[in-house]
DRENTORKOL-3810 file (N, C-alpha, C; in nm, 4 decimals):
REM DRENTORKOL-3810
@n.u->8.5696; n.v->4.9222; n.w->10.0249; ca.u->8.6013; ca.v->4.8630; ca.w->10.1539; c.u->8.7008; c.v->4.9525; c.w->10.2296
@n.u->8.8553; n.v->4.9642; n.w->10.1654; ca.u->8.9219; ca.v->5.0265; ca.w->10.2747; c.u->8.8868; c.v->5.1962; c.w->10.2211
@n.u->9.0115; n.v->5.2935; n.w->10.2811; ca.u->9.1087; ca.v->5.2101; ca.w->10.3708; c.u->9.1334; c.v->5.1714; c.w->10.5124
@n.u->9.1920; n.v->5.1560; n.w->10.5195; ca.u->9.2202; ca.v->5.0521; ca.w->10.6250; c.u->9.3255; c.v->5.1296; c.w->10.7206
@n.u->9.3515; n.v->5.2192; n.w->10.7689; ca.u->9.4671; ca.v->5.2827; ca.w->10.8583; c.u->9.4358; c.v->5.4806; c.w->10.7847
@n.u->9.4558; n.v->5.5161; n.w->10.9025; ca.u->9.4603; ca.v->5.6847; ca.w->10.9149; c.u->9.5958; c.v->5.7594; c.w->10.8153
@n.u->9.5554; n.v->5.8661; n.w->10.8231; ca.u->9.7114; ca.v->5.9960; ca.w->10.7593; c.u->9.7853; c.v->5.9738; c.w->10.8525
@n.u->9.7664; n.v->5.9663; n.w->10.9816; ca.u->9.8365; ca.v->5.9832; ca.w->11.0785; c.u->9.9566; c.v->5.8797; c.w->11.1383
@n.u->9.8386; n.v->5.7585; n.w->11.0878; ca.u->9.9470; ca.v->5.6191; ca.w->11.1274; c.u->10.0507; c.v->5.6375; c.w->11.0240
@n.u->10.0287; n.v->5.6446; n.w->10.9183; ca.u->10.1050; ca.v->5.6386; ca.w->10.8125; c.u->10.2614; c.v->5.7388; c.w->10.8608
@n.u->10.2115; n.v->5.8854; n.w->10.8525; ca.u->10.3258; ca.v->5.9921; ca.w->10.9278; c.u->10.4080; c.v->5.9344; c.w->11.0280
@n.u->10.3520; n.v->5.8475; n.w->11.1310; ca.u->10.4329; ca.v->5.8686; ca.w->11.2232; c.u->10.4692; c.v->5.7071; c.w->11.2072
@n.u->10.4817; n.v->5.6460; n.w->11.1048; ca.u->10.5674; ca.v->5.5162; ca.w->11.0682; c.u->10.6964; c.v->5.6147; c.w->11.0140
@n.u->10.6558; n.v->5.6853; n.w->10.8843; ca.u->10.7609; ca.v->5.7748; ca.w->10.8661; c.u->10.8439; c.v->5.8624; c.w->10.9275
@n.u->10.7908; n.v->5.8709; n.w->11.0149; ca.u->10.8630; ca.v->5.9959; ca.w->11.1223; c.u->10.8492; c.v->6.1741; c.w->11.0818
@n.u->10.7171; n.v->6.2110; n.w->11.0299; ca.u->10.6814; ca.v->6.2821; ca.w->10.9692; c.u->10.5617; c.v->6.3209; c.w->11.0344
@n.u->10.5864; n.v->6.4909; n.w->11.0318; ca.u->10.4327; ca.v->6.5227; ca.w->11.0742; c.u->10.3234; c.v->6.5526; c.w->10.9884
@n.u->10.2285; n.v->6.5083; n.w->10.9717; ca.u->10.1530; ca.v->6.5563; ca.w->10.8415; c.u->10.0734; c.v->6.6877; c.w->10.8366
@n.u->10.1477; n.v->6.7756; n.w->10.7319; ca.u->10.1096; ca.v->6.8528; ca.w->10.7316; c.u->10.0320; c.v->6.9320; c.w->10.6068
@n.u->9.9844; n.v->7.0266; n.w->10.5542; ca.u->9.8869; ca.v->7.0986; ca.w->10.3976; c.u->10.0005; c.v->7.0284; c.w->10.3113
@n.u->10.1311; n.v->7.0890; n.w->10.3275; ca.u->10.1936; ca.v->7.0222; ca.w->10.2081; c.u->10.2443; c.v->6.8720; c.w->10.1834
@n.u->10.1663; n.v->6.7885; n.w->10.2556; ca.u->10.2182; ca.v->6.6419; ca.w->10.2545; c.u->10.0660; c.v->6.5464; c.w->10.2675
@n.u->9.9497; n.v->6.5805; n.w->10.3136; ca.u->9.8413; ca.v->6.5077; ca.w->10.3721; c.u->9.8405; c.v->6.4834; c.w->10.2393
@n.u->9.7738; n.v->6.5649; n.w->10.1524; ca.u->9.7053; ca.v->6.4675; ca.w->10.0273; c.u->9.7778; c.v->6.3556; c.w->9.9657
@n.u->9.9404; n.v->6.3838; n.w->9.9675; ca.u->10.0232; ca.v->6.3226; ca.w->9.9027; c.u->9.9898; c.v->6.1368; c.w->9.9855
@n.u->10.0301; n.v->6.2042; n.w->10.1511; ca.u->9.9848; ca.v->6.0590; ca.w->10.2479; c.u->9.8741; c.v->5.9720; c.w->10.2261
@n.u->9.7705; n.v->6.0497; n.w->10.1894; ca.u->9.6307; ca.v->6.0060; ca.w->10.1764; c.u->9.6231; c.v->5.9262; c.w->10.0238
@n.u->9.6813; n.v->5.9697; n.w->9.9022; ca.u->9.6986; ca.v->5.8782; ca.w->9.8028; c.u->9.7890; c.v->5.8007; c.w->9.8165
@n.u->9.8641; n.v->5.7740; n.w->9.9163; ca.u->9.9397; ca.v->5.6778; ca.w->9.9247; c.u->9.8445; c.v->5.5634; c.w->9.9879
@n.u->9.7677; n.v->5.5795; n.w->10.0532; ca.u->9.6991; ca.v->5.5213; ca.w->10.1149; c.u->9.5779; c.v->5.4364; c.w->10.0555
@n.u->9.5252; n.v->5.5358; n.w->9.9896; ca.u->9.4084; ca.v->5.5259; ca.w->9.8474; c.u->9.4455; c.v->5.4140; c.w->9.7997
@n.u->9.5979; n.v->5.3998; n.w->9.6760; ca.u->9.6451; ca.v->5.3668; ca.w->9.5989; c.u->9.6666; c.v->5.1594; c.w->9.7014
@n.u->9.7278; n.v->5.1938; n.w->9.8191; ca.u->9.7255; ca.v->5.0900; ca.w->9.8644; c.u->9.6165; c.v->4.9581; c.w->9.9322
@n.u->9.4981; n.v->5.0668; n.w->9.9420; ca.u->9.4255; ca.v->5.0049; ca.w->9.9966; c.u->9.3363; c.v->4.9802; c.w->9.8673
@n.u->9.3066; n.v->5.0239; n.w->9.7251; ca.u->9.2765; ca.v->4.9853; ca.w->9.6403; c.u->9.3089; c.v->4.7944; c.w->9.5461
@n.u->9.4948; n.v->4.8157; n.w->9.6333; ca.u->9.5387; ca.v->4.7008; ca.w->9.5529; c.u->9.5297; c.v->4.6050; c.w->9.6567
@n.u->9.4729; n.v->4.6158; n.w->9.8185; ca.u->9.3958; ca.v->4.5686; ca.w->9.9044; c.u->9.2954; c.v->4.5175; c.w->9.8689
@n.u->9.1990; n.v->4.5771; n.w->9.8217; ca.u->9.0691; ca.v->4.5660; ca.w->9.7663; c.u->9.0704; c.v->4.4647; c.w->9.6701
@n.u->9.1633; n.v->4.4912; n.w->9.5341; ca.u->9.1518; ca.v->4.3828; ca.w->9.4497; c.u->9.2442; c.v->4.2578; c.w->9.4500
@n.u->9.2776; n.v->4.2706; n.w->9.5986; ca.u->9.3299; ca.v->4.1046; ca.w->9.6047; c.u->9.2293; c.v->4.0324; c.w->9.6895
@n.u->9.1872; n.v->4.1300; n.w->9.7502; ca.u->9.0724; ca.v->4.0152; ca.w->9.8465; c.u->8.9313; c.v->3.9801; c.w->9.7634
@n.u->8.9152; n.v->4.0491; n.w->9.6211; ca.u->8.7963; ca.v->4.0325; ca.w->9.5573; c.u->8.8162; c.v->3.9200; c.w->9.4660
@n.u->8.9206; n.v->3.9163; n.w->9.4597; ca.u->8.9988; ca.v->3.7959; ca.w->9.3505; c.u->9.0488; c.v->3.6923; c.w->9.4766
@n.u->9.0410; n.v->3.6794; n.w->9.5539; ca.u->9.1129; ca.v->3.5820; ca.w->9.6090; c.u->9.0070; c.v->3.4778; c.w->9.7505
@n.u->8.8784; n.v->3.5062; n.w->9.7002; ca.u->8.7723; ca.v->3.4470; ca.w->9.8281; c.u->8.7862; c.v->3.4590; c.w->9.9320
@n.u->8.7857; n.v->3.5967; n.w->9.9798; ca.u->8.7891; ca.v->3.6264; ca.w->10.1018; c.u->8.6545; c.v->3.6789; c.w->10.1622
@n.u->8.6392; n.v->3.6583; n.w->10.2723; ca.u->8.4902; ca.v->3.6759; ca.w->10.3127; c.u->8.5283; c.v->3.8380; c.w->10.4300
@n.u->8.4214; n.v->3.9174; n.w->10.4167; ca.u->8.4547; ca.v->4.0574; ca.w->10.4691; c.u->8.4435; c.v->4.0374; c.w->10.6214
@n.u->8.3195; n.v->3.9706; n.w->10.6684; ca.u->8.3184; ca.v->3.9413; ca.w->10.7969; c.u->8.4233; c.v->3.8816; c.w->10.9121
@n.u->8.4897; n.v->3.8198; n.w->10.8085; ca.u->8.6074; ca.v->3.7006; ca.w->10.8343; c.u->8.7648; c.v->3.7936; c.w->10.7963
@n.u->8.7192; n.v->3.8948; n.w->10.8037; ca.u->8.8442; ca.v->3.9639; ca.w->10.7766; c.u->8.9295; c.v->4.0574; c.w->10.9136
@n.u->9.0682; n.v->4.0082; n.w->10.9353; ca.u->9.1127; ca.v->4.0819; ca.w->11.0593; c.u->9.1914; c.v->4.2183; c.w->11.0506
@n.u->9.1015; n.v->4.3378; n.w->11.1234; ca.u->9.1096; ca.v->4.4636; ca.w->11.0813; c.u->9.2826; c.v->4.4904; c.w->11.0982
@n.u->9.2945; n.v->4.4070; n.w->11.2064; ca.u->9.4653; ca.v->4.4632; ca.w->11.2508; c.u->9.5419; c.v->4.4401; c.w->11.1675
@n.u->9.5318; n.v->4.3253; n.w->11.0625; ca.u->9.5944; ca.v->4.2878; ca.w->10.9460; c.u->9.6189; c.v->4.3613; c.w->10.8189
@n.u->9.4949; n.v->4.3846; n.w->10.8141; ca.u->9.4205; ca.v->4.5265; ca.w->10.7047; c.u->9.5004; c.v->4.5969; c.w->10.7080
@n.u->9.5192; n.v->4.6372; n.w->10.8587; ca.u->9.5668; ca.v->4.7856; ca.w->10.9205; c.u->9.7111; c.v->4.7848; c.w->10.8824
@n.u->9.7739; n.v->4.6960; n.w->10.9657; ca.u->9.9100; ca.v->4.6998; ca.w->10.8881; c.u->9.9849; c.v->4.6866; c.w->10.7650
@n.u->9.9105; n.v->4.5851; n.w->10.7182; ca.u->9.9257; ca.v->4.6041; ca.w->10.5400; c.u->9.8943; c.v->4.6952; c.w->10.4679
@n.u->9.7787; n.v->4.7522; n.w->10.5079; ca.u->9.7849; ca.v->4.9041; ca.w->10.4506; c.u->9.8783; c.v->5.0129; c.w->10.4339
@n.u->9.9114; n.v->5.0171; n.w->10.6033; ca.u->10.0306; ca.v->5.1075; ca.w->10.6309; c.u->10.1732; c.v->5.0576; c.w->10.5392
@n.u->10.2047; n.v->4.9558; n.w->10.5963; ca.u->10.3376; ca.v->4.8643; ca.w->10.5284; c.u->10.3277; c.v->4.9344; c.w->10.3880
@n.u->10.2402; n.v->4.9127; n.w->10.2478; ca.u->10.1977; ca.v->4.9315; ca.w->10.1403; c.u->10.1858; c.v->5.0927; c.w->10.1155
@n.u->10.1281; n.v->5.1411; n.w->10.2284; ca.u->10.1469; ca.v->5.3283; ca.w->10.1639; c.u->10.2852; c.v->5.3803; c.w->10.1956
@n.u->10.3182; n.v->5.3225; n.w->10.2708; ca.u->10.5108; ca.v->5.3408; ca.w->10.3115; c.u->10.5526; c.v->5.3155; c.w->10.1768
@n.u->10.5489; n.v->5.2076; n.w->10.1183; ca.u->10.6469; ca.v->5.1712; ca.w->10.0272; c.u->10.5896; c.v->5.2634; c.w->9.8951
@n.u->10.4658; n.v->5.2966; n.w->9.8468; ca.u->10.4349; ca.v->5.3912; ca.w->9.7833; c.u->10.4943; c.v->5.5323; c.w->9.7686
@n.u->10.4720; n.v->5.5833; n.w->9.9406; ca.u->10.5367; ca.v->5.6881; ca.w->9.9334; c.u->10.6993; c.v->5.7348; c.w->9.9346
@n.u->10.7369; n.v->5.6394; n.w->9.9757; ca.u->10.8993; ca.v->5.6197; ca.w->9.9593; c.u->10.9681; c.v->5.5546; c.w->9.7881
@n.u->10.8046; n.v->5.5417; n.w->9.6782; ca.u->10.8521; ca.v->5.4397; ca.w->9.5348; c.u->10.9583; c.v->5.5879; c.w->9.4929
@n.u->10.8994; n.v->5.7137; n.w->9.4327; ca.u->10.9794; ca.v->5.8271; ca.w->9.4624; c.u->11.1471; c.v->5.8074; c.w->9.4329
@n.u->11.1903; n.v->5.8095; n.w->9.5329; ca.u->11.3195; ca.v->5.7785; ca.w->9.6049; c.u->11.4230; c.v->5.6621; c.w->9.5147
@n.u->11.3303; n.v->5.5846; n.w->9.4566; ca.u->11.3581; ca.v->5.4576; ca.w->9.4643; c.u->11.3159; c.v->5.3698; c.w->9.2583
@n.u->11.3303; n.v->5.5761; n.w->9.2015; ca.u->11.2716; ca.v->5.5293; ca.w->9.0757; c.u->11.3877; c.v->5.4062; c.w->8.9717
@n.u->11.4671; n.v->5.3887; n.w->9.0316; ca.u->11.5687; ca.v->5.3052; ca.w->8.9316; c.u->11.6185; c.v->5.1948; c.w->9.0179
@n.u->11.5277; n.v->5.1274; n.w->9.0975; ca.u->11.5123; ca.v->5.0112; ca.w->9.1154; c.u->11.6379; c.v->5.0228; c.w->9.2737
@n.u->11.6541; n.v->5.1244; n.w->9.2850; ca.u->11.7176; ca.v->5.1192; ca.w->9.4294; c.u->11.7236; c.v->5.2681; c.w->9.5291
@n.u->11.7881; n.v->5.2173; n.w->9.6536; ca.u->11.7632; ca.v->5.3384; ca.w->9.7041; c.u->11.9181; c.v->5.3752; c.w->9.7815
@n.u->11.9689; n.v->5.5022; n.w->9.7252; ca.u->12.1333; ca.v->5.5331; ca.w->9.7984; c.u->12.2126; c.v->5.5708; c.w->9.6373
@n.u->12.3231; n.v->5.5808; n.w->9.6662; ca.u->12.4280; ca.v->5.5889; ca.w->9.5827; c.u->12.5703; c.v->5.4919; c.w->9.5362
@n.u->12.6183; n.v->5.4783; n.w->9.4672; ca.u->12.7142; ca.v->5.3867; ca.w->9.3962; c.u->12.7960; c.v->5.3812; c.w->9.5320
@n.u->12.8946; n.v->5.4952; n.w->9.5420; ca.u->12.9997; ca.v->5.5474; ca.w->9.6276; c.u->12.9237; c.v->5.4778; c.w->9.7533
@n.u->12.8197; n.v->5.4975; n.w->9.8166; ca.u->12.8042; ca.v->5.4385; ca.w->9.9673; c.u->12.7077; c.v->5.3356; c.w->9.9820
@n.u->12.6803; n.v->5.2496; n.w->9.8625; ca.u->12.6020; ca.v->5.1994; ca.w->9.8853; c.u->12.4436; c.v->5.1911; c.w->9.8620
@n.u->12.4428; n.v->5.0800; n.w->9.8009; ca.u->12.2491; ca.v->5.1075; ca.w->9.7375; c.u->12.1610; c.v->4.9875; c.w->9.7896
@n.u->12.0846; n.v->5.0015; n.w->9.8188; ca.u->11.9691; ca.v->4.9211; ca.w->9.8831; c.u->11.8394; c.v->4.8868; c.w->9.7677
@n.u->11.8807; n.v->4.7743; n.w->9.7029; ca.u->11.7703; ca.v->4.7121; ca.w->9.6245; c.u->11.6158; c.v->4.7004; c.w->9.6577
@n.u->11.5177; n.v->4.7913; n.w->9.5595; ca.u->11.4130; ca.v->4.7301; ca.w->9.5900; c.u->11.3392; c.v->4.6226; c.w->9.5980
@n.u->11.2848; n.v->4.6046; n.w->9.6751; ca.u->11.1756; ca.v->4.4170; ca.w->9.6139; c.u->11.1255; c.v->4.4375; c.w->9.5042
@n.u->11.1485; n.v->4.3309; n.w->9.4260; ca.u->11.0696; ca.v->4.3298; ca.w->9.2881; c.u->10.9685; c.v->4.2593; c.w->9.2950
@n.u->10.8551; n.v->4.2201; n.w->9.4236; ca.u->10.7537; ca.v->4.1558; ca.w->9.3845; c.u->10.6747; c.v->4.2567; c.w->9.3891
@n.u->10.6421; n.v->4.3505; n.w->9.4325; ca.u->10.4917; ca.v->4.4540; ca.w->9.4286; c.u->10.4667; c.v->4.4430; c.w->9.5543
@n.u->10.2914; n.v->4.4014; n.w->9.4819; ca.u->10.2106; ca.v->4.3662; ca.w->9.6239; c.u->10.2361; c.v->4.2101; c.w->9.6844
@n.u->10.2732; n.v->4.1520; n.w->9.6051; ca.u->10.2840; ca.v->4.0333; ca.w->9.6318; c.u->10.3175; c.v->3.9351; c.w->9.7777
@n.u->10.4158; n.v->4.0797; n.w->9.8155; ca.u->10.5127; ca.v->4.0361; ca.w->9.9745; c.u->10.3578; c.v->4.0583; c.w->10.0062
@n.u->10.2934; n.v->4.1569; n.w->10.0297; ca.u->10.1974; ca.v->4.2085; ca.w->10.1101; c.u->10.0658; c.v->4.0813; c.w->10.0828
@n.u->10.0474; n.v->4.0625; n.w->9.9517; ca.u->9.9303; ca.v->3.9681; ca.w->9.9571; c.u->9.9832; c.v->3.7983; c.w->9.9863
@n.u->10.0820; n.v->3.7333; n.w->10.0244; ca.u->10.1553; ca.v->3.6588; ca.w->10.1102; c.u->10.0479; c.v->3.7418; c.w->10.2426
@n.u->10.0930; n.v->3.8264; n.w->10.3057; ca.u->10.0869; ca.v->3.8759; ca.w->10.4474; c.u->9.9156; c.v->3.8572; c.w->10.4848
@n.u->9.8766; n.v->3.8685; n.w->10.3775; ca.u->9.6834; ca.v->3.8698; ca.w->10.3753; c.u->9.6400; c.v->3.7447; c.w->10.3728
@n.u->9.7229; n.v->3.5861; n.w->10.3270; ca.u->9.6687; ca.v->3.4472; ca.w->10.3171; c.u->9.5992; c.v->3.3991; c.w->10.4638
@n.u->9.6150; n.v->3.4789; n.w->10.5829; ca.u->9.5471; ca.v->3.3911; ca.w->10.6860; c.u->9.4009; c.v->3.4238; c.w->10.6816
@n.u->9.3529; n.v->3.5453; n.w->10.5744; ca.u->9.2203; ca.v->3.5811; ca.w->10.5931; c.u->9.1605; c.v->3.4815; c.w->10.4797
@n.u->9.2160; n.v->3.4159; n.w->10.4332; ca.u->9.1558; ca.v->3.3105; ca.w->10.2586; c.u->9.0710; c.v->3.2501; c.w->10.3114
@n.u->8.9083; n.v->3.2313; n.w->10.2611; ca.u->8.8207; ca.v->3.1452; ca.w->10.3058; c.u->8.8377; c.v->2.9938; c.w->10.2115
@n.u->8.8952; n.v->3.0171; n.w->10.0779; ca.u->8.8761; ca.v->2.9025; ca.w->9.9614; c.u->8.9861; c.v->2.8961; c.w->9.8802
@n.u->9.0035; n.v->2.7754; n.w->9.8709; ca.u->9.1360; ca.v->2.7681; ca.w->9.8019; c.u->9.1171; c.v->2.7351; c.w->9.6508
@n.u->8.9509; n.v->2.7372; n.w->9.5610; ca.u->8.9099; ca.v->2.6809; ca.w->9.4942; c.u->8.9051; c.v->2.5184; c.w->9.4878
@n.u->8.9637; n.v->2.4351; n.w->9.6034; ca.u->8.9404; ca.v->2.2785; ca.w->9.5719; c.u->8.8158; c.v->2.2256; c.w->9.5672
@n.u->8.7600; n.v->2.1473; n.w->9.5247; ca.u->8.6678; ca.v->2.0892; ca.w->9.6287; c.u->8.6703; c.v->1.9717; c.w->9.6490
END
C-alpha cells in the first residue's frame, strides 16, 4: 500500500535538503514507517477505499521523523544531563495508530 508521503516532504519537515548522502537513509525512514502503517491497518479493519490520504500522509511523515531522529535518541532521551534532556515517548507507533482510528470501519461488535 504505502508509502504514503515523498523524500522531500520528509527533508523539509526536517529542515534538510536531501541529498546522495542522506536520500536512501530518508527513504528507509519512510519504508520502515509506512510498513508499520501497513500492519496496523491490516490488523485493525480498515477498508482502503475509505482511507484518508492526508492522514496517511501525515502519519507517515510524523513516523519517518521520529525514525530518523530514533539515532539521536538511543538511551531513551534526547540532550545532555548539564542542559537538559528531553524524554522519548515510550509508546512506538501507538501515538500514531491513536492518530489513524478515524479511518476504522469495525470495531469487531456485532
Amino acid at each position: 500500500m504505502g508509502p504514503y508521503c515523498e523524500v522531500a516532504e520528509v527533508a523539509a519537515e526536517l529542515n534538510i535538503v536531501v541529498a546522495t548522502n542522506n536520500e536512501a537513509r530518508l527513504q528507509a525512514c519512510i519504508n520502515v514507517a509506512s510498513t508499520e502503517i501497513d500492519h496496523h491497518l491490516d490488523d485493525a479493519n480498515f477498508t482502503a477505499g475509505e482511507l484518508d490520504p492526508g492522514l496517511l500522509n501525515r502519519t507517515n511523515i510524523n513516523r519517518a521523523i521520529e525514525w530518523w531522529k530514533a539515532p539521536a535518541a538511543y538511551n531513551g532521551g534526547v540532550g545532555i544531563p548539564e542542559t537538559g534532556q528531553l524524554k522519548t515517548p515510550q509508546s512506538g507507533f501507538e501515538r500514531h495508530a491513536a492518530a489513524l482510528l478515524p479511518l476504522k470501519v469495525s470495531w469487531g461488535l456485532a
